[in-house]
C-alpha positions in Angstrom: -20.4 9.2 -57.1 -16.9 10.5 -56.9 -14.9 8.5 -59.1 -11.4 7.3 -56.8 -8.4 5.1 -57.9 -7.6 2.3 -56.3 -4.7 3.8 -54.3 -7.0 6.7 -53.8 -9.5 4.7 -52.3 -7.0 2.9 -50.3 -5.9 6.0 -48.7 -9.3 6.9 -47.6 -9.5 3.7 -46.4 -6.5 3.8 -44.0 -7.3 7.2 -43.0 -11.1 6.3 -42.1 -9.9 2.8 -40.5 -6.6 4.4 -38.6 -8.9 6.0 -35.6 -9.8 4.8 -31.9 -13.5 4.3 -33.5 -14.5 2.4 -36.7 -16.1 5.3 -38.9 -19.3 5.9 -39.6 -21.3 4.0 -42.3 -20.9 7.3 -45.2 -18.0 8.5 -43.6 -15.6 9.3 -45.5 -16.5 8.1 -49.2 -13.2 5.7 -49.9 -13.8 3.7 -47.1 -17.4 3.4 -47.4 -16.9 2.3 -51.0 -14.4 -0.2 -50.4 -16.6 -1.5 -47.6 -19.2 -2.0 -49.0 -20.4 -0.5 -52.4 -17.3 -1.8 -54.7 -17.5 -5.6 -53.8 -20.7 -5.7 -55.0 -20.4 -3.6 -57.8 -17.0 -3.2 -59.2 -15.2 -5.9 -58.6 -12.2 -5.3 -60.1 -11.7 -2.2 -58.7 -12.6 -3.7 -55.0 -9.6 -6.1 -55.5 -7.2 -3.9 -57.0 -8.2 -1.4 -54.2 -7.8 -4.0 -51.3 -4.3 -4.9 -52.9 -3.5 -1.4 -52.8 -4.4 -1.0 -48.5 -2.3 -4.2 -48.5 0.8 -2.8 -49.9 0.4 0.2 -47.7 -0.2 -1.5 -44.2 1.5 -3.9 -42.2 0.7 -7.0 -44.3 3.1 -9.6 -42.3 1.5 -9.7 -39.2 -1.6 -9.5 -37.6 -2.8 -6.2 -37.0 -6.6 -4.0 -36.9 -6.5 -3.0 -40.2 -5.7 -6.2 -41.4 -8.5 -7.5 -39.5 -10.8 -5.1 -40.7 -9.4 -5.7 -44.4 -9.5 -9.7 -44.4 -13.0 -9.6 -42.1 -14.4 -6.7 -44.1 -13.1 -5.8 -47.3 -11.8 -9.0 -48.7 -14.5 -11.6 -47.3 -17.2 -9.2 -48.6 -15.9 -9.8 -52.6 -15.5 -13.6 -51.9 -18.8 -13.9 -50.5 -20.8 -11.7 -53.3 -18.5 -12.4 -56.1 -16.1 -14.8 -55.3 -16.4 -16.8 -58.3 -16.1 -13.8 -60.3 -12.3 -12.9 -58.6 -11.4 -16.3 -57.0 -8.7 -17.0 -59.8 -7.5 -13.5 -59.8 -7.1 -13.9 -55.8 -5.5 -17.5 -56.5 -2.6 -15.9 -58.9 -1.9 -13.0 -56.4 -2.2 -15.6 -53.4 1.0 -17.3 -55.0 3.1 -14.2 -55.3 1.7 -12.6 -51.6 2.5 -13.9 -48.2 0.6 -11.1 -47.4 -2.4 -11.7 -49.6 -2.1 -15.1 -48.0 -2.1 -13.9 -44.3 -5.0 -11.8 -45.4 -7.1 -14.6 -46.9 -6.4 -16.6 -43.7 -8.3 -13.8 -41.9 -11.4 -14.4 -44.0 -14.4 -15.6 -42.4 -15.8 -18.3 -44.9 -19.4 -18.6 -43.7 -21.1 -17.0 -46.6 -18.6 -17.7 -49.2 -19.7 -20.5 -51.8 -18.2 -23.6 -51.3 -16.5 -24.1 -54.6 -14.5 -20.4 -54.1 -13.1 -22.0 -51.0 -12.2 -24.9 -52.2 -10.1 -23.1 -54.6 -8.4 -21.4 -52.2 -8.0 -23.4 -49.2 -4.2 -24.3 -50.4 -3.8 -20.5 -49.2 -5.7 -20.7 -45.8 -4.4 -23.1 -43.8 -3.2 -20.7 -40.8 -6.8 -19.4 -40.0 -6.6 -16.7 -37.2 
């Protein structure tokens, strides 16, 4: 596997998520890793990488990518490995309105109750 930075990865994310159609599961290796491979197996990298598509998108409103990031992405790591991240994501989560805006976009059906409950000072505007 080809071995990306975070704001490599990031790139190829917004690249593969900026068309009419989501892309294809493969398609375009950044994406595909940030969607699914990295928040199950790098977690680090997965965060540092969704941080990255933050600080390069429109992070103050509500928008696709966003939705795709905070649905996608984000939820993803907090539902695998939230409690590996969740005080990483708390820390950043007091410096980010956007990383909050984000986090309120997260669907929390899968995530383990004790990760959410750690982070529900952040998600009290769910959309």
């Amino acid at each position: 596997m080809e071995s990306l930075s975070p704001s490599e990865i990031a790139e190829k994310w917004i690249q593969a998520w900026s068309g009419t159609e989501p892309p294809a599961v493969g398609a375009g290796v950044g994406a595909s890793r940030l969607d699914w491979e990295l928040p199950r197996e790098n977690q680090e990298l997965c965060l540092e990488s969704i941080i990255n598509v933050l600080a390069r998108i429109d992070g103050s409103s509500l928008n696709r990518l966003l939705s795709v990031l905070a649905a996608g992405s984000l939820e993803d790591l907090l539902a695998v490995n939230g409690y590996v991240v969740v005080e990483q994501v708390e820390v950043l989560a007091r410096r980010s309105l956007e990383l909050r805006l984000l986090l309120n976009g997260v669907w929390d059906r899968t995530i383990k109750p004790d990760v959410l409950s750690k982070l529900a000072k952040y998600r009290n505007q769910r959309w």
